[in-house]
C-alpha positions as CSV (number, residue, x, y, z in Angstrom):
1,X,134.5,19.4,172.9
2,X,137.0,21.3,174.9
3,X,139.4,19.7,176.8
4,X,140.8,21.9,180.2
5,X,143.5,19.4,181.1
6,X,145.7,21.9,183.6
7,X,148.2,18.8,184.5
8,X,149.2,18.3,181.5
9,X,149.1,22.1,179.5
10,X,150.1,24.0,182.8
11,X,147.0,26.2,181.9
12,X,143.5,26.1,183.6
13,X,140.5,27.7,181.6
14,X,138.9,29.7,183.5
15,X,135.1,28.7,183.8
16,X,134.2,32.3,182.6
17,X,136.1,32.0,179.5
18,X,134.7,28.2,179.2
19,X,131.2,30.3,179.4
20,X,132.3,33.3,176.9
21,X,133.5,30.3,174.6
22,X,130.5,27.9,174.6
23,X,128.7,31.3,173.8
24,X,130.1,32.2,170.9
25,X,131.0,29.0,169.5
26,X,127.8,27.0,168.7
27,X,129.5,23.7,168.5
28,X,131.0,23.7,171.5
29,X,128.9,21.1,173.4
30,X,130.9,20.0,176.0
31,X,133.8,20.5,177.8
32,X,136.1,17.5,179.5
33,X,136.9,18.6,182.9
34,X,140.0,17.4,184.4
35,X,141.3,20.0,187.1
36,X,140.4,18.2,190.0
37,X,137.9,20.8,190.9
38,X,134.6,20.1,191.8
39,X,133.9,24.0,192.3
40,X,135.5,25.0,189.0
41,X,132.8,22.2,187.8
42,X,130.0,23.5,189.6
43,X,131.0,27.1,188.4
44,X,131.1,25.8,184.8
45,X,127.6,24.7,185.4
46,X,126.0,27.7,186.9
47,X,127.2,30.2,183.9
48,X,126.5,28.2,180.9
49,X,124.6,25.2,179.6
50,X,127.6,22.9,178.0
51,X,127.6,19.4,178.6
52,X,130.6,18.4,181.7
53,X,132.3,15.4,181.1
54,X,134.8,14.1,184.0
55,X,137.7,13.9,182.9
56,X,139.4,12.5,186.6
57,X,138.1,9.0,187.1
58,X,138.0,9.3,190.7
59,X,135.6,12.6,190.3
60,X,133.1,11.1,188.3
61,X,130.6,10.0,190.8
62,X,130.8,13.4,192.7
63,X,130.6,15.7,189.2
64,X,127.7,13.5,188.2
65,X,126.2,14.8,191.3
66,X,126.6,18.3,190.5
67,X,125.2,17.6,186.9
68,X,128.1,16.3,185.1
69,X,127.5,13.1,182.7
C-alpha cells in the first residue's frame, strides 16, 4: 500500500505517478489517500484500478461515494 500523506511529508503524489506506479509495480494494491482531495481521489480512480483507502476520517463517506473503500 502506498501512503500519499502531503501533511505530514510536504510532498503530494501526483495521481499520474500513483497510476505509472500501480502499473509497474504488481503489488501495489492500494493507495491511502490523505490530501484532502476528493478530485485527486476521483483522478486516482479514473487512471488506474488500485484500491482508495481514505485516509481523512471526515472524507470517508464522500470518497466511498466516488468508489473509495
Amino acid at each position: 500500500m502506498m501512503y500519499n500523506i502531503p501533511g505530514r511529508t510536504g510532498s503530494n503524489i501526483a495521481p499520474e505517478t500513483i497510476a505509472r506506479i500501480a502499473e509497474k509495480v504488481p503489488s501495489l494494491v492500494a493507495v491511502k489517500e490523505a490530501t484532502g482531495s476528493l478530485d485527486q481521489a476521483s483522478q486516482i480512480a479514473a487512471l488506474c484500478d488500485i484500491t482508495i483507502l481514505s485516509g481523512d476520517d471526515s472524507l470517508t463517506l464522500p470518497l466511498m461515494s466516488i468508489g473509495g473503500r
